[in-house]
Each structure stands twice: as C-alpha cells, then as structure tokens.
C-alpha positions as CSV (number, residue, x, y, z in Angstrom):
1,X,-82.1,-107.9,-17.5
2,X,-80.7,-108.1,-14.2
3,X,-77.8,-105.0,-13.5
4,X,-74.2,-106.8,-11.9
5,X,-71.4,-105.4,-10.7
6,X,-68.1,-105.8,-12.4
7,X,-64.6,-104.3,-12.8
8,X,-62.8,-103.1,-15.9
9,X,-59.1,-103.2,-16.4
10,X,-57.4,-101.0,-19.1
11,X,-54.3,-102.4,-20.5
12,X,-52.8,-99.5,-18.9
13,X,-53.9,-100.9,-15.5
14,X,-56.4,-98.1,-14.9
15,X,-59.7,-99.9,-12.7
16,X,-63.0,-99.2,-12.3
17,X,-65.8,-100.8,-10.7
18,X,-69.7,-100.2,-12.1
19,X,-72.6,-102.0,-12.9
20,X,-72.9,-103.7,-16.2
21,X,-76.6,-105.1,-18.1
22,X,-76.7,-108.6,-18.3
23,X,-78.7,-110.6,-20.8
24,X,-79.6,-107.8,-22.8
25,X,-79.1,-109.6,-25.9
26,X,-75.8,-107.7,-26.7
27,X,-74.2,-110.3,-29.0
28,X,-71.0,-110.9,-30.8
29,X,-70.6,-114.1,-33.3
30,X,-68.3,-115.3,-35.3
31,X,-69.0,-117.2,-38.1
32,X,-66.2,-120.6,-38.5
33,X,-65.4,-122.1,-42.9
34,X,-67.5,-125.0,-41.7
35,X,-70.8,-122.5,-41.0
36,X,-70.6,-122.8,-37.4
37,X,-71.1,-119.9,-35.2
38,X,-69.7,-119.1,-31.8
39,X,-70.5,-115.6,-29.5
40,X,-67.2,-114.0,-28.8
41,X,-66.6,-111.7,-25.5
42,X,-67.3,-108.3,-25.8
43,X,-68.5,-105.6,-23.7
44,X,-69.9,-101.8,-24.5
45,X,-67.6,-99.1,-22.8
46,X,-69.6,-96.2,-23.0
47,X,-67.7,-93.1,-24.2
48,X,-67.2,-91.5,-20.6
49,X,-66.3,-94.5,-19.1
50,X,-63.5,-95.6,-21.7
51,X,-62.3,-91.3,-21.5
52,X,-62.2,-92.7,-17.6
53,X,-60.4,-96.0,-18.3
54,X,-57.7,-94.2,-20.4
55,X,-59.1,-96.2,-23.7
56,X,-58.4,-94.0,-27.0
57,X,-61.5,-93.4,-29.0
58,X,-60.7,-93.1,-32.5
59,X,-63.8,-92.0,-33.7
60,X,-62.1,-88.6,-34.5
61,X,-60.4,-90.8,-37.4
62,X,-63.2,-92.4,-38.6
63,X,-62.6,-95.8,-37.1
64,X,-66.5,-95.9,-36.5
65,X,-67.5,-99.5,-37.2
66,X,-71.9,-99.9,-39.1
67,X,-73.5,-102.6,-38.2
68,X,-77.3,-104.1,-37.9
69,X,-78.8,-104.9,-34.5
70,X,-81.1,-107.5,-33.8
71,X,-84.1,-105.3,-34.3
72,X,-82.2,-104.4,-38.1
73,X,-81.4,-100.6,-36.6
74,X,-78.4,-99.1,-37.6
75,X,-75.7,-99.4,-35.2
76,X,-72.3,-97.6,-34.8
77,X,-69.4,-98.6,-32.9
78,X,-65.5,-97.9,-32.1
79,X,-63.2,-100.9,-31.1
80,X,-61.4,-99.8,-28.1
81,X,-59.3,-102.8,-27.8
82,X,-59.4,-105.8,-25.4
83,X,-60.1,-104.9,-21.5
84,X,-60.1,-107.6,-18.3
85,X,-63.2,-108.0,-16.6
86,X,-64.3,-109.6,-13.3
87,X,-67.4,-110.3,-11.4
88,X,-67.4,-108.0,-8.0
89,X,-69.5,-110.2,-5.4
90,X,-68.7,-109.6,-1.8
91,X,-67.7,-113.8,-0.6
92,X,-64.8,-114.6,-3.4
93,X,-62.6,-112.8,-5.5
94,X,-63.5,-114.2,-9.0
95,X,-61.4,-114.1,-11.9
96,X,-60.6,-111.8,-14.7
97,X,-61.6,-112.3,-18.2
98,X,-60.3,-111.2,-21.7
99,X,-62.8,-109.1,-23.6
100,X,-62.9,-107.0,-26.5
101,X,-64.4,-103.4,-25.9
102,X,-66.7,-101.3,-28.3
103,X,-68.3,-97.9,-27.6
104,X,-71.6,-98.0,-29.1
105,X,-72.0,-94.2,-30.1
106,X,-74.6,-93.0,-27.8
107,X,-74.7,-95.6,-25.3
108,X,-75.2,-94.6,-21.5
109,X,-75.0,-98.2,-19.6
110,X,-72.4,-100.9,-19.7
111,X,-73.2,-104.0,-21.8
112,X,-72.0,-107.4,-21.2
113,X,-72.2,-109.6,-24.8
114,X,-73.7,-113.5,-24.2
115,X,-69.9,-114.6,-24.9
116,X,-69.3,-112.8,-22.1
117,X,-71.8,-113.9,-19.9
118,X,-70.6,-117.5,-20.6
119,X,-66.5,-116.6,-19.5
120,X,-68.0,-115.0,-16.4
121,X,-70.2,-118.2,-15.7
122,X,-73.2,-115.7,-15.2
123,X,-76.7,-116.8,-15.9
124,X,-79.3,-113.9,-15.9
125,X,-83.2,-114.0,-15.5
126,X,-85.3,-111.8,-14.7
127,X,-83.9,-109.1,-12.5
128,X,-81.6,-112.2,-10.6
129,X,-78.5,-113.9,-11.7
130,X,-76.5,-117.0,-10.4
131,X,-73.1,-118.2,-11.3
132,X,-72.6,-121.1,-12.6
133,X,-72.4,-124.0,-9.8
134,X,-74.5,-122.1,-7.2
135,X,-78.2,-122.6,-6.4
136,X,-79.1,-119.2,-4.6
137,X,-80.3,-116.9,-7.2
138,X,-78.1,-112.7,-6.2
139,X,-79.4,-109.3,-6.5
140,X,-79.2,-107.0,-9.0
141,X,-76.8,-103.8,-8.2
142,X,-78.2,-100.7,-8.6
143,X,-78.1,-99.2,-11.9
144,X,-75.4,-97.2,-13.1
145,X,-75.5,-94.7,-16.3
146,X,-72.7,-93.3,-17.7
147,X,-73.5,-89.4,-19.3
148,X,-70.9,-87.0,-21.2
C-alpha cells in the first residue's frame, strides 16, 4: 500500500497537498440494469482535512451514510461532494480528476478508491507505484495522518 502525494481542490478553490493510501482496497461500485459493475472515483477526506478544505460536514444533520466494508464491518460515512484531484510528482504537472468525497467517521489518512487509481493512471504494489506508460517503478511519500 504504497503512500502518493496528491492535491485536493474544493469547489471553493481551496488547495492542499498530502499524501494519500493507494491500493488499499478502498472501493466504490456501481451496479448497471444489465448486472454489470464499474468502480466509481472516490476519495476519503478525513474530517480535519475536509474542516481544512472548506468542505461542509453534515453529520450534525444526520447525513451519515451505513455501509459494509469488505471485511463485513460496519462503516459510516458523510458525502462531502465532488473534489479535483492530481498526482504531485516533481517532472510534469499531471492532470486533475473529478472525484466524489466521503469522510469515513474516524478516519485519520487519505484514501484513494480503485476508480480512482484508474483516472489517475496509478498502479500500486507493494510500497512503489508507476503511472501508467512508465517503466521506473516511484517512491512512496512519507506518510501523512490527519488528527482532530
């Protein structure tokens, strides 16, 4: 689960730049009529950070969402809306990407959803990562936990 840097846009236009888990098997799919399933982009704000971004969490109103993880725990989330977000390597200026943002209540790290991972053209193993196209597996970024 290899730790990238990327950089969240508000709709408001506030920024900030952190490090995000990759490949931690945060997933969001959509089932089509026809049975089909596709993973849509989504990324976990944690609360402090989205406070930081300017991003309203209704949780105050009850807009908690319930869910089951993976592992069949109970999981709550708010929807915080749809955010940009864009890889932050050092040789290019990549592009920014639509994604919808959650808080998962009691979440410390970023979290970047497999549909999400596929708009950035990141693929993760291990601790490394490449984008898509390149042949030189990058370095992780240092961790970064978001408390309060």
């Amino acid at each position: 689960m290899p730790w990238i840097k990327v950089r969240i846009r508000a709709p408001g236009g506030q920024e900030v730049e952190t490090s995000a888990v990759a490949n931690s098997g945060f997933m969001w799919r959509v089932r089509q009529p026809d049975g089909s399933e596709y993973s849509i982009p989504v990324i976990n704000i944690p609360a402090p950070l989205a406070r930081r971004l300017g991003l309203v969490m209704p949780i105050e109103e009850g807009a908690a969402l319930s869910f089951r993880g993976a592992d069949a725990s109970h999981i709550r989330a708010v929807l915080l809306g749809e955010v940009d977000v864009r890889l932050v390597i050092h040789d290019r200026e990549m592009p920014w990407v639509r994604a919808k943002a959650v808080c998962l209540l009691g979440s410390d790290r970023v979290l970047l959803s497999e549909g999400l991972l596929e708009q950035l053209k990141v693929l993760p193993f291990g601790t490394k990562w490449l984008i898509l196209g390149e042949v030189e597996p990058r370095e992780e970024a240092a961790p970064q936990y978001w408390h309060g």
